[in-house]
N, CA, C and O atoms as a DFTB+ gen file, in Angstrom:
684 C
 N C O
     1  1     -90.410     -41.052     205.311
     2  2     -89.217     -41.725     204.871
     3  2     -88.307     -40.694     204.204
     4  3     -88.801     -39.835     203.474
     5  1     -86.757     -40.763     204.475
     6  2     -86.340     -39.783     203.892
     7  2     -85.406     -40.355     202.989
     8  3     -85.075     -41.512     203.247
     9  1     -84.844     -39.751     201.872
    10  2     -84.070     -40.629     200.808
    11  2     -82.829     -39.382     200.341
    12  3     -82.899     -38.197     200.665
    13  1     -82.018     -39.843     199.733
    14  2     -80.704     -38.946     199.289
    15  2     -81.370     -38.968     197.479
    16  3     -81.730     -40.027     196.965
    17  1     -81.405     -38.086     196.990
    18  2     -81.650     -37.850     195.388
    19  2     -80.810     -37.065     194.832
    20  3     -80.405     -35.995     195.288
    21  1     -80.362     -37.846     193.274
    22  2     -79.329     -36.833     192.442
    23  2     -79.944     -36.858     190.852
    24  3     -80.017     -37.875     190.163
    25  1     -80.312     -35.672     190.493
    26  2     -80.782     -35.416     189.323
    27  2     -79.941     -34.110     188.574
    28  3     -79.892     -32.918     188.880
    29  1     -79.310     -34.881     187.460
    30  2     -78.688     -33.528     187.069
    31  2     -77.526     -33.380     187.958
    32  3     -77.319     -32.281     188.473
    33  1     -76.642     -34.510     188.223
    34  2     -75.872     -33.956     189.390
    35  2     -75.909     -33.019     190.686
    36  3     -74.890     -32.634     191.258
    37  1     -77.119     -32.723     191.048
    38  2     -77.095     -31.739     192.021
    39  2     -77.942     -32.554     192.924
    40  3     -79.036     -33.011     192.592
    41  1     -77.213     -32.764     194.440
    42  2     -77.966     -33.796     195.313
    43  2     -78.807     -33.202     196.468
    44  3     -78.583     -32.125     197.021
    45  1     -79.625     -33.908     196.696
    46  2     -80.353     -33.000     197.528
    47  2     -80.994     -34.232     198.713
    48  3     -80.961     -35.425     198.410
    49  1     -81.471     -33.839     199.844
    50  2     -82.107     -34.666     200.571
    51  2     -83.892     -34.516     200.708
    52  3     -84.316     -33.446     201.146
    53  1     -84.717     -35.417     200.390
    54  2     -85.484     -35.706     200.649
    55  2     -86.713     -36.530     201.546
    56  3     -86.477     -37.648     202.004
    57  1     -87.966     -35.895     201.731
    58  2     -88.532     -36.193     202.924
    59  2     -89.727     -36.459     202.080
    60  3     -90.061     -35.616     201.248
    61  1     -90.581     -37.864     202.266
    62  2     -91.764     -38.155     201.724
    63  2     -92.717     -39.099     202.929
    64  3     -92.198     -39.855     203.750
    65  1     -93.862     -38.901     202.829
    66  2     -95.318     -39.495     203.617
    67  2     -96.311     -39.542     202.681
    68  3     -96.630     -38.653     201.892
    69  1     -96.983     -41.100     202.871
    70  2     -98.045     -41.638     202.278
    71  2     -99.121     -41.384     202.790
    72  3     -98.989     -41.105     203.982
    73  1    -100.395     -41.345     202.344
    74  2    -101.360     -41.593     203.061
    75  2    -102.211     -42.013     201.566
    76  3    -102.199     -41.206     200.637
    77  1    -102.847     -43.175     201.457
    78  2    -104.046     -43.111     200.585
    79  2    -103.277     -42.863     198.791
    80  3    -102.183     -43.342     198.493
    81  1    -103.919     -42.249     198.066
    82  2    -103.681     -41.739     196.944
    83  2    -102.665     -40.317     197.150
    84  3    -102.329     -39.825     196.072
    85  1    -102.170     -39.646     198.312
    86  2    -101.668     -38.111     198.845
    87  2    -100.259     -38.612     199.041
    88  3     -99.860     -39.683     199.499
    89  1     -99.509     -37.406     198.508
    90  2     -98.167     -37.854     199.232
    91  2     -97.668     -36.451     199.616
    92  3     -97.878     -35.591     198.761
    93  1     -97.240     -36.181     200.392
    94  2     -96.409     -35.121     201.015
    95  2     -95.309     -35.029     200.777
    96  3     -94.856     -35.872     201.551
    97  1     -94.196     -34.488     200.092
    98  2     -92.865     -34.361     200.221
    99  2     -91.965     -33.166     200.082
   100  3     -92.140     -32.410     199.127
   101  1     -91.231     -32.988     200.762
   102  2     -90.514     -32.200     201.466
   103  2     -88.999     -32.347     201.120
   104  3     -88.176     -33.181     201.500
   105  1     -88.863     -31.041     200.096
   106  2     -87.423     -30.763     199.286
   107  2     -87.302     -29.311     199.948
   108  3     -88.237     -28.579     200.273
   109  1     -85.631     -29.013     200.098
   110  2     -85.207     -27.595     200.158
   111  2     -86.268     -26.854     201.486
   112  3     -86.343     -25.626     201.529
   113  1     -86.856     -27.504     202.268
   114  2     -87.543     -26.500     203.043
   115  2     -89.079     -26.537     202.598
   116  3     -90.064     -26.375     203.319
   117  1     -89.035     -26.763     201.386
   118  2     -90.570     -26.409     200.746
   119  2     -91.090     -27.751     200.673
   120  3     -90.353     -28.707     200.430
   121  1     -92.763     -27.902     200.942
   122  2     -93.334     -29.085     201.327
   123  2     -94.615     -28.858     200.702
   124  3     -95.491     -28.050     201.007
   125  1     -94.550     -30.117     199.334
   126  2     -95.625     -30.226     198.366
   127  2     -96.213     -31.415     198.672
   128  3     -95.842     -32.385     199.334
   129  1     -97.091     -31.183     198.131
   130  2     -98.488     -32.048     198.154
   131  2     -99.015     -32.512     197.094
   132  3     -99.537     -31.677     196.356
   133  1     -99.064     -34.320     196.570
   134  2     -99.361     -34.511     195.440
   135  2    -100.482     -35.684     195.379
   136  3    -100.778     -36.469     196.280
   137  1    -100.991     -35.594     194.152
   138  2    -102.391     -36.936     194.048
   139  2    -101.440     -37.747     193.467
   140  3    -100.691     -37.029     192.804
   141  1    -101.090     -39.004     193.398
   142  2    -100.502     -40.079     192.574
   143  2    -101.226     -40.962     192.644
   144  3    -101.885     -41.256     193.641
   145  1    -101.219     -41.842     191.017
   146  2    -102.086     -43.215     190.494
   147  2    -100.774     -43.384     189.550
   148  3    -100.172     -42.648     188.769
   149  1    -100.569     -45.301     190.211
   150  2    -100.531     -46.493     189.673
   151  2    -100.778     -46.467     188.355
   152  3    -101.910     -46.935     188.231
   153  1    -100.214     -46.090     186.972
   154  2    -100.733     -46.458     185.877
   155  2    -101.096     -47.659     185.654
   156  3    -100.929     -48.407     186.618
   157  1    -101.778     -48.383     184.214
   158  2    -101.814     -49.783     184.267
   159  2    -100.929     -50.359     183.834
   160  3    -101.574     -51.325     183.425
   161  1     -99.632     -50.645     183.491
   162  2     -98.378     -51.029     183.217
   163  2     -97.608     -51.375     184.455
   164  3     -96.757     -52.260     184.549
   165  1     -98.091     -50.420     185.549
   166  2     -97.354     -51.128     187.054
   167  2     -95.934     -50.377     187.040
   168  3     -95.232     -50.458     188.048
   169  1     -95.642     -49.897     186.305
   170  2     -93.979     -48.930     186.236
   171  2     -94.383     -47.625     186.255
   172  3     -93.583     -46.718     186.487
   173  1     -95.825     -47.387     185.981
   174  2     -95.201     -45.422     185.428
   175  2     -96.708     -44.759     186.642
   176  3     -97.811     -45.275     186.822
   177  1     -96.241     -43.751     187.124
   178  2     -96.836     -43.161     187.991
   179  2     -97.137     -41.910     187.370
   180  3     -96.310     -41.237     186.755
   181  1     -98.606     -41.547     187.583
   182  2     -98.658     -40.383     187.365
   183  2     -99.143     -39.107     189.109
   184  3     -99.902     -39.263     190.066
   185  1     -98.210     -38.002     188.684
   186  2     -98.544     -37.254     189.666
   187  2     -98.961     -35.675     189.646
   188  3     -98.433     -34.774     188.994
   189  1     -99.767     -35.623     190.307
   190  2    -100.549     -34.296     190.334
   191  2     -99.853     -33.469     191.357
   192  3     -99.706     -33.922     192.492
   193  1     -99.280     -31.923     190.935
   194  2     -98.916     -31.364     192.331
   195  2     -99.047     -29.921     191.572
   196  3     -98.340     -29.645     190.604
   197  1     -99.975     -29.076     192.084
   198  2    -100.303     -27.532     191.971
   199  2    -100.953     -27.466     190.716
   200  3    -100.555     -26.615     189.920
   201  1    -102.033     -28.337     190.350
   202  2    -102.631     -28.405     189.171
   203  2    -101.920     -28.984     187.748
   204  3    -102.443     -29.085     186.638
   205  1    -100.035     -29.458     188.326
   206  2     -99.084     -29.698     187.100
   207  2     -99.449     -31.290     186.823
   208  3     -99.692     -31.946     187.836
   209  1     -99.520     -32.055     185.400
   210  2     -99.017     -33.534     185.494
   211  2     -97.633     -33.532     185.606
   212  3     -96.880     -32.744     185.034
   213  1     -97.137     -34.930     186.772
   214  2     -95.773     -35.331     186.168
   215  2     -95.664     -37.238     186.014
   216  3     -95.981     -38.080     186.854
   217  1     -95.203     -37.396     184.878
   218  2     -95.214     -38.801     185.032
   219  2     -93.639     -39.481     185.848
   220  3     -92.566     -38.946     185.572
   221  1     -93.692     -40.571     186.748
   222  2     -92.534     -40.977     187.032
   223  2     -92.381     -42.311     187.231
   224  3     -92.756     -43.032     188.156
   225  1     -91.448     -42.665     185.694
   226  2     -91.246     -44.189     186.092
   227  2     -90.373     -44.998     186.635
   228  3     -89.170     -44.745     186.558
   229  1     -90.872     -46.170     187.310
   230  2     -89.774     -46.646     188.399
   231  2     -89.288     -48.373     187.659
   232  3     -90.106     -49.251     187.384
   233  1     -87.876     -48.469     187.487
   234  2     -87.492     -49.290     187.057
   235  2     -87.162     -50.717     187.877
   236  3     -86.137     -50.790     188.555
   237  1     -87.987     -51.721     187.786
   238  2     -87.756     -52.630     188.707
   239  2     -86.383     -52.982     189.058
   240  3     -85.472     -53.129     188.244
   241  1     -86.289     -53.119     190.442
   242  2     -84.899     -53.653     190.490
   243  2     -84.029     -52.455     190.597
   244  3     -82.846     -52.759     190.442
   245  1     -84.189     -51.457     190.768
   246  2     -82.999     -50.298     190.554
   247  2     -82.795     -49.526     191.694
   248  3     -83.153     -50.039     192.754
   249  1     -82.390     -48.609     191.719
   250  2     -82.371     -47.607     192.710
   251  2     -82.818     -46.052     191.816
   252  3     -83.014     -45.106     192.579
   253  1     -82.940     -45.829     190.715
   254  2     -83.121     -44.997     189.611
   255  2     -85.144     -44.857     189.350
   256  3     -85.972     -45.729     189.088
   257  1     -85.259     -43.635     189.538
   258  2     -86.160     -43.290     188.767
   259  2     -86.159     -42.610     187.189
   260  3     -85.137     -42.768     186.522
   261  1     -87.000     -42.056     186.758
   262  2     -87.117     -41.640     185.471
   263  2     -88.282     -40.890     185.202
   264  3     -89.215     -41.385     184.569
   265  1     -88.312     -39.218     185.824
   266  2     -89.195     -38.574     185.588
   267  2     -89.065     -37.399     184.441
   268  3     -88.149     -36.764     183.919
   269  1     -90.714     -37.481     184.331
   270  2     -91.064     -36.836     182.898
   271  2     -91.321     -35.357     183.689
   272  3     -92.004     -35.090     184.678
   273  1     -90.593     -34.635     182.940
   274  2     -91.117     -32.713     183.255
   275  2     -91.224     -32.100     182.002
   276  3     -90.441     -31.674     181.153
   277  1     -92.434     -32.187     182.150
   278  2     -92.569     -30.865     180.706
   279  2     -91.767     -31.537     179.577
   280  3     -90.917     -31.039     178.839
   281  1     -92.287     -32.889     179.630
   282  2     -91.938     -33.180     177.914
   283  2     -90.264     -33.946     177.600
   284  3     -89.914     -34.469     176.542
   285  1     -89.337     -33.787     179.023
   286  2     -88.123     -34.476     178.961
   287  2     -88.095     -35.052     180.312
   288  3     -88.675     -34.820     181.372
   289  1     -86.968     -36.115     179.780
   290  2     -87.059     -37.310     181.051
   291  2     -86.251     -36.797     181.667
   292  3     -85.573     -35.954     181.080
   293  1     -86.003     -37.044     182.940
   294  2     -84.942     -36.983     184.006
   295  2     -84.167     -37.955     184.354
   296  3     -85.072     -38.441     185.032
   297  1     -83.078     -38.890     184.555
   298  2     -83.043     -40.281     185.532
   299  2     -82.719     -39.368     186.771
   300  3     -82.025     -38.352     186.820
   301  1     -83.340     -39.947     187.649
   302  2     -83.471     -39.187     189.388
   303  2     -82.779     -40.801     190.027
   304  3     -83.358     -41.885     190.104
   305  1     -80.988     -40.348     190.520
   306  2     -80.427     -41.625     191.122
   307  2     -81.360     -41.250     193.023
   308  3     -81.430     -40.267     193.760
   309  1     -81.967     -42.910     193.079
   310  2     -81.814     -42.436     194.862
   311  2     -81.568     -43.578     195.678
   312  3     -81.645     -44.786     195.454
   313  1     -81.186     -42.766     196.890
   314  2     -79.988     -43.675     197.718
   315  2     -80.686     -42.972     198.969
   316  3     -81.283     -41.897     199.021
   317  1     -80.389     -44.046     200.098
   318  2     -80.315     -44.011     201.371
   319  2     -79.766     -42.898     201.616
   320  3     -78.891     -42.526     200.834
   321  1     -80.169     -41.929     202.932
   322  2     -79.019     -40.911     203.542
   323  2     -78.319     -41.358     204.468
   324  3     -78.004     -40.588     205.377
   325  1     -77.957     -42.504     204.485
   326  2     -76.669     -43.420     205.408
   327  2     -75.462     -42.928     204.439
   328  3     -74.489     -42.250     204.768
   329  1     -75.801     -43.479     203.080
   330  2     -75.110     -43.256     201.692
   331  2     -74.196     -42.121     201.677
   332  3     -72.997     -42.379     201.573
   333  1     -74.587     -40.849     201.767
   334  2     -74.773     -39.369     201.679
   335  2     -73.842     -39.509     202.885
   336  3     -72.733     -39.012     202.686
   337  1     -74.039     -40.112     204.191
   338  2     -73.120     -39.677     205.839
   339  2     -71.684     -40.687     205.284
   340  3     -70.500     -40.354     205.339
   341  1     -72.080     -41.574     204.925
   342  2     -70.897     -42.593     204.816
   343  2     -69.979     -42.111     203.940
   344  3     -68.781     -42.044     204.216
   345  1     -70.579     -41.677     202.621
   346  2     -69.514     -40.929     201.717
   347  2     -68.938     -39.532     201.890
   348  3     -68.050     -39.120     201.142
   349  1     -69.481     -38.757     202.946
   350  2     -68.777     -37.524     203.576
   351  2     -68.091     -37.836     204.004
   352  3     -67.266     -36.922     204.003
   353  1     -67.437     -39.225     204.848
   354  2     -67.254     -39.745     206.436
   355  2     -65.754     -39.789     205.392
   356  3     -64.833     -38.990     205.564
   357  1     -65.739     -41.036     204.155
   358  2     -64.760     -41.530     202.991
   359  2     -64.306     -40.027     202.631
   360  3     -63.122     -39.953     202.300
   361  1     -64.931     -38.973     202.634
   362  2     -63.992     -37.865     201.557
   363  2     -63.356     -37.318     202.534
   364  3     -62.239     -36.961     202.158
   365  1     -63.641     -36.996     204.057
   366  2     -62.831     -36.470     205.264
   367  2     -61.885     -36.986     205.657
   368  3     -60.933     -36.498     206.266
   369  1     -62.174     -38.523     205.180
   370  2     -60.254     -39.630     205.617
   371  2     -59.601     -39.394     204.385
   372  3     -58.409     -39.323     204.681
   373  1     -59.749     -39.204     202.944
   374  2     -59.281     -39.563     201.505
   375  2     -59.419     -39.919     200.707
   376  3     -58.945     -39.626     199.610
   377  1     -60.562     -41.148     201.202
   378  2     -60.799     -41.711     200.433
   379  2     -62.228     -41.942     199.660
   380  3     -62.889     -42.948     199.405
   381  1     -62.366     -40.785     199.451
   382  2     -64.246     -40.797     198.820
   383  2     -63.524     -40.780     197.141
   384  3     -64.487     -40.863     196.378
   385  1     -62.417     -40.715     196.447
   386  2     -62.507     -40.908     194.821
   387  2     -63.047     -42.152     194.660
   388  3     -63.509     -41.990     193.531
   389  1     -63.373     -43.432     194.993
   390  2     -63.145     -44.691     194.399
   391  2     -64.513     -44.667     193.876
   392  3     -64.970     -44.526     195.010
   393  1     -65.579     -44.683     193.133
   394  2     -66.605     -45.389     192.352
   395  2     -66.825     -46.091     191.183
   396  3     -65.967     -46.542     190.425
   397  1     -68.064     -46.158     191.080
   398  2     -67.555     -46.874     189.355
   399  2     -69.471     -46.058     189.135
   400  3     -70.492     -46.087     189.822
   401  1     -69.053     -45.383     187.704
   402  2     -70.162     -44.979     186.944
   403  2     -71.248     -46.026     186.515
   404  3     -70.960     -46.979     185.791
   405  1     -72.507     -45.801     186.997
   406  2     -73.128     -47.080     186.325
   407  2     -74.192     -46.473     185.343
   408  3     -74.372     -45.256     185.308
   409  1     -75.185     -47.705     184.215
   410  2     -76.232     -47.001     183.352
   411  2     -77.183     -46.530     184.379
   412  3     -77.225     -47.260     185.369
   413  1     -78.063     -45.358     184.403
   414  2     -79.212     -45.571     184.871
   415  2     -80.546     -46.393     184.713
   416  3     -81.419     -46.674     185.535
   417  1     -80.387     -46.720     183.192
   418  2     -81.191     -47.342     182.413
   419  2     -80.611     -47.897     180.932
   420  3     -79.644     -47.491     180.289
   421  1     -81.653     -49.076     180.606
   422  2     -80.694     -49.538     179.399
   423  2     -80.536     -48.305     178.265
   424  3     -81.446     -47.483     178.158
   425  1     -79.384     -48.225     177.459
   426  2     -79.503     -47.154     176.171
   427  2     -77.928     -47.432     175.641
   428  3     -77.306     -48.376     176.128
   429  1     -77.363     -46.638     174.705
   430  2     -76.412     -46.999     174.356
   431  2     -75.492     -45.858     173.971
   432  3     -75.793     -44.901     173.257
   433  1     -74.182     -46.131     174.623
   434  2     -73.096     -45.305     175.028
   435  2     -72.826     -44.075     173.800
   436  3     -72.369     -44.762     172.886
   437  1     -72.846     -43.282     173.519
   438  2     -72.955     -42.833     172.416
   439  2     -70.967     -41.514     172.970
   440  3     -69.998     -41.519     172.210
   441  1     -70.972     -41.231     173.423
   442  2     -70.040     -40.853     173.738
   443  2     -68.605     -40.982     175.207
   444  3     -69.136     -40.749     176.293
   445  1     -67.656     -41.168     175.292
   446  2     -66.977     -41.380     176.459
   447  2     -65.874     -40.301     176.605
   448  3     -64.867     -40.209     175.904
   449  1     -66.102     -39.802     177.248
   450  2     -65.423     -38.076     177.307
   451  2     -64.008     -37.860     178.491
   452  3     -63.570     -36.847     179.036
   453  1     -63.546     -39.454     178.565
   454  2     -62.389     -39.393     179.663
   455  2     -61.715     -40.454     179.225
   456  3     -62.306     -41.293     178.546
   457  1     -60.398     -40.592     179.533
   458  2     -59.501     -41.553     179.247
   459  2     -58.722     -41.901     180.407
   460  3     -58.383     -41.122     181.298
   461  1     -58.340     -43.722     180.291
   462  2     -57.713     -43.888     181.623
   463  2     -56.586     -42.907     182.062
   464  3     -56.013     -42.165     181.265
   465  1     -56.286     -42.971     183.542
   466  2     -55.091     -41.887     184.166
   467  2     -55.011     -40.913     184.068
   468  3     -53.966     -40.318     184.331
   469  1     -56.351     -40.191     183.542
   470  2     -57.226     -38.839     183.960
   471  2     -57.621     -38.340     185.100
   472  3     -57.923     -39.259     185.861
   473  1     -57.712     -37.657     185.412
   474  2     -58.043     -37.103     186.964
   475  2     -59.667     -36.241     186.627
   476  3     -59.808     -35.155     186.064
   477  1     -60.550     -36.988     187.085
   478  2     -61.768     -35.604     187.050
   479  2     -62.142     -35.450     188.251
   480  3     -62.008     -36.202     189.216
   481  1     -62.836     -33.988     188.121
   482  2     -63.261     -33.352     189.622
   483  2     -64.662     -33.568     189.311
   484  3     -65.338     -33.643     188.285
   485  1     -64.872     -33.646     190.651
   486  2     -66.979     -33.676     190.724
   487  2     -67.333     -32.613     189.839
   488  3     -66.928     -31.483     189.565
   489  1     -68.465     -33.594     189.410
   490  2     -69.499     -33.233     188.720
   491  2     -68.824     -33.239     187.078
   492  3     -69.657     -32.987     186.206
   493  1     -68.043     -33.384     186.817
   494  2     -67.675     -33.506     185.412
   495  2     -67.905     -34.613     184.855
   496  3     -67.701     -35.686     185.422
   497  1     -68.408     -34.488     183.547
   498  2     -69.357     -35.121     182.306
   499  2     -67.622     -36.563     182.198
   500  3     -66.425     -36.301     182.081
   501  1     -68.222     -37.722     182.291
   502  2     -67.782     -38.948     182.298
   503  2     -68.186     -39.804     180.801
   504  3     -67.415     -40.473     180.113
   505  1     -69.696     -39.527     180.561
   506  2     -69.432     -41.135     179.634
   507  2     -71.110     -40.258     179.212
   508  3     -71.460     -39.099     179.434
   509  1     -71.671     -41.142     178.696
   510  2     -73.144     -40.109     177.903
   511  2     -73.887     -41.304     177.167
   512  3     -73.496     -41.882     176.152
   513  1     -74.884     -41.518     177.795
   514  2     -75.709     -42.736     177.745
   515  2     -76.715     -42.406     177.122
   516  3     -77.228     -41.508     177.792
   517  1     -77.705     -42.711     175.656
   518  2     -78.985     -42.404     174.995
   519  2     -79.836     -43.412     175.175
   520  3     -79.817     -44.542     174.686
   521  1     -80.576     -42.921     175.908
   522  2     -81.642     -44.068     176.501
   523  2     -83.344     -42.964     175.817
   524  3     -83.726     -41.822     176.075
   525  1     -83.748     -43.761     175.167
   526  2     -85.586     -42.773     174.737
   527  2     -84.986     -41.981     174.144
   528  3     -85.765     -41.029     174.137
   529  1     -84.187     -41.706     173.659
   530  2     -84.351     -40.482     172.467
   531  2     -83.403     -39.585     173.147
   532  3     -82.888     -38.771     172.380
   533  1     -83.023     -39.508     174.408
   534  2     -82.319     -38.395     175.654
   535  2     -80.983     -39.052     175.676
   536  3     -80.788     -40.239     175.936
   537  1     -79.936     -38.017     175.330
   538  2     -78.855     -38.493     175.721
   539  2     -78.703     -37.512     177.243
   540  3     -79.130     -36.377     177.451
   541  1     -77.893     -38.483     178.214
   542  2     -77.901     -38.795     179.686
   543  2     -75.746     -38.651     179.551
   544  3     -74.785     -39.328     179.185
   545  1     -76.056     -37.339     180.121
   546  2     -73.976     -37.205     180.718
   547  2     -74.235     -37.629     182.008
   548  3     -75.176     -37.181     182.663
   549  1     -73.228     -38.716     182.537
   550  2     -73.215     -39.426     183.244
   551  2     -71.945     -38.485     184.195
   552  3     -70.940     -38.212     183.537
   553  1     -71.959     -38.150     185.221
   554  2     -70.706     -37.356     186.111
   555  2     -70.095     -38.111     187.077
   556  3     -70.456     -39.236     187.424
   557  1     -69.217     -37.521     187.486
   558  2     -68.104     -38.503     188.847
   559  2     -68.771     -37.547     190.143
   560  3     -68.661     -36.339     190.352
   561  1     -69.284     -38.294     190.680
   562  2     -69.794     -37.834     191.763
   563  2     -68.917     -37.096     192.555
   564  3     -69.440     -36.054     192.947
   565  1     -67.541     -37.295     193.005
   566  2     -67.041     -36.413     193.632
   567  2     -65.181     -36.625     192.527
   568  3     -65.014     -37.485     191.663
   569  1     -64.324     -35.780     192.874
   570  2     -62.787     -35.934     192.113
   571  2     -62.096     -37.820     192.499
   572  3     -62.071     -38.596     193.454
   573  1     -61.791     -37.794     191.526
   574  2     -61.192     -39.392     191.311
   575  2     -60.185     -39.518     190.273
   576  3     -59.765     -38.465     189.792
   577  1     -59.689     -40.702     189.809
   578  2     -58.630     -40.738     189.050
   579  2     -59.403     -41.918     187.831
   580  3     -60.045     -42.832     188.350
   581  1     -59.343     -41.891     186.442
   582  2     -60.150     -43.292     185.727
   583  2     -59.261     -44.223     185.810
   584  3     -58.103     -43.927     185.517
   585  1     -59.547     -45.433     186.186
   586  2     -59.099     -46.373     186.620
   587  2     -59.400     -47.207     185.374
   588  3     -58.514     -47.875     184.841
   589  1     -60.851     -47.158     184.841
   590  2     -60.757     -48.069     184.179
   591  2     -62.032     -47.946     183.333
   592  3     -63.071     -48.117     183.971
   593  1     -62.159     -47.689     182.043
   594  2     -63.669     -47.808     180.728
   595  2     -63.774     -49.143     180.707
   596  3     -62.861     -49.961     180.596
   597  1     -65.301     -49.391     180.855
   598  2     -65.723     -50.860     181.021
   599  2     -66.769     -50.643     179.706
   600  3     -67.494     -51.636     179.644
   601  1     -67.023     -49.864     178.847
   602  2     -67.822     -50.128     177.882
   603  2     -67.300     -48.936     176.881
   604  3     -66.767     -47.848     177.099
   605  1     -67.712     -49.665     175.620
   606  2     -67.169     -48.865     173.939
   607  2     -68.459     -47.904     173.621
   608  3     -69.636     -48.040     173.954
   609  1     -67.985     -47.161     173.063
   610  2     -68.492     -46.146     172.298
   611  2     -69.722     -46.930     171.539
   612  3     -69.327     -48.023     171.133
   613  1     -70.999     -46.696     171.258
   614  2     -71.541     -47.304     170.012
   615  2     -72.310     -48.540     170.791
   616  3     -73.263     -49.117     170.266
   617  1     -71.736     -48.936     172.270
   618  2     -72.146     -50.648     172.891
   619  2     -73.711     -49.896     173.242
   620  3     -74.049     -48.715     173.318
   621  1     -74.644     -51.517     173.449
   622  2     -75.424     -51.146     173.939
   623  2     -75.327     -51.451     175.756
   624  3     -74.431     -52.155     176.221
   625  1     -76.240     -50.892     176.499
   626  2     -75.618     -51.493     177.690
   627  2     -77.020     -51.510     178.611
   628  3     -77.950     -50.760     178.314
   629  1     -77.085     -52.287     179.579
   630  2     -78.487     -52.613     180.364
   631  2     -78.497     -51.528     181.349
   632  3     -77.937     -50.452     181.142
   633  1     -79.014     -51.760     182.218
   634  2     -79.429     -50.700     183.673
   635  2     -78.341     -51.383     184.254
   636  3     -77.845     -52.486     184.028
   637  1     -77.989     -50.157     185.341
   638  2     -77.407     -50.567     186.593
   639  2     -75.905     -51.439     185.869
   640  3     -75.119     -51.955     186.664
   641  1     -75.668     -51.516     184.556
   642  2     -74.438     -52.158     184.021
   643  2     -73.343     -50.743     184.300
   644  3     -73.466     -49.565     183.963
   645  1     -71.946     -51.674     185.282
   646  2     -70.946     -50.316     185.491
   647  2     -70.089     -49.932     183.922
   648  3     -69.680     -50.781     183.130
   649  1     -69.978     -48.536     183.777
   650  2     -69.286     -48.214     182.897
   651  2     -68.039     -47.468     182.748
   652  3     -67.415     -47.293     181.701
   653  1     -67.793     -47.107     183.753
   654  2     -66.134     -46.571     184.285
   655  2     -66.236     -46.562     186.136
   656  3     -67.232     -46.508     186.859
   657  1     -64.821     -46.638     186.470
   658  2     -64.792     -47.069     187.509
   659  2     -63.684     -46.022     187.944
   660  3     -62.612     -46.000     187.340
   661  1     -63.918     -45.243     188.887
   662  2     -62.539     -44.133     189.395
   663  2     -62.313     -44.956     190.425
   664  3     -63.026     -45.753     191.035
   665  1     -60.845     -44.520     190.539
   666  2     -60.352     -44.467     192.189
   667  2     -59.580     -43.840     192.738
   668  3     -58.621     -43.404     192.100
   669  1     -59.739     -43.523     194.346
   670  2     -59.346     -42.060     194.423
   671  2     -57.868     -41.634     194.027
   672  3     -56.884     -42.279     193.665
   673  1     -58.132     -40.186     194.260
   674  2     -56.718     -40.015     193.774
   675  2     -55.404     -40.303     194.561
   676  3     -55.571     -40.478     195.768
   677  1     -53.785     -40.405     193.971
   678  2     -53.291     -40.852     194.912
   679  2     -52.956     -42.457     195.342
   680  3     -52.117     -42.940     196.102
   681  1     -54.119     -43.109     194.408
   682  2     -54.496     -44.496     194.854
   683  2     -53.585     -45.119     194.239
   684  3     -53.510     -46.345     194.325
């Protein structure tokens, strides 16, 4: 199965196979091999790959993971690679600015670093979500215009709740 992943803003495509307790997956060319167990909570996975632990928990209902490396969380967004063709397809006609920033997980907005009728370019720091102790800069996936802050400074806010919304530029 292959999936589109963005951690840290930097997206990458991914390739994974089950078998049993083994999973195979295949980033950048390079193709690891891991033991994973089901914790007993039913959300948090633990995985073995080159003698390393990594824990990774999966939030019901989401498209967002949340992996542990060496002691800090990650949120890992993942999406279909239809996603990934369709939104190349939108930035080659014009129109790939339009999204809307969402939480990865519940936490609470602790900073918002753009104001409406701003213009940001990909990958620039949008809004900054503290979820576990980790504050999370939230980015514009590709250049857009802010259209619109859907949550305050200080709010708390759930998963998957949108918190600014671009649209492209021009619009």
């Amino acid at each position: 199965m292959r999936f589109w992943v963005t951690v840290e803003g930097r997206d990458a495509e991914v390739e994974c196979r089950t078998e049993g307790d083994k999973v195979w997956v295949e980033l950048g060319g390079k193709r690891l091999e891991a033991d994973f167990h089901r914790l007993p909570d039913g959300e948090v996975y633990s995985l073995l790959v080159d003698g390393r632990s990594h824990e990774v928990r999966v939030a019901p209902g989401l498209e967002s993971l949340e992996v542990s490396l060496h002691g800090v969380s990650l949120p890992v967004e993942v999406r279909h690679p239809l996603e990934k063709t369709l939104t190349s397809l939108a930035r080659a006609t014009g129109k790939g600015g339009a999204h809307t920033i969402t939480a990865p997980m519940p936490g609470m907005v602790v900073a918002i670093r753009v104001r409406p009728g701003e213009t940001v370019a990909a990958g620039q720091a949008v809004i900054v979500v503290e979820a576990m102790k980790m504050q999370n800069e939230l980015t514009a996936r590709h250049e857009g215009v802010v259209a619109e802050i859907l949550a305050e400074q200080g709010a708390s806010v759930a998963a998957g709740q949108p918190l600014v919304r671009l649209r492209a530029p021009g619009a």
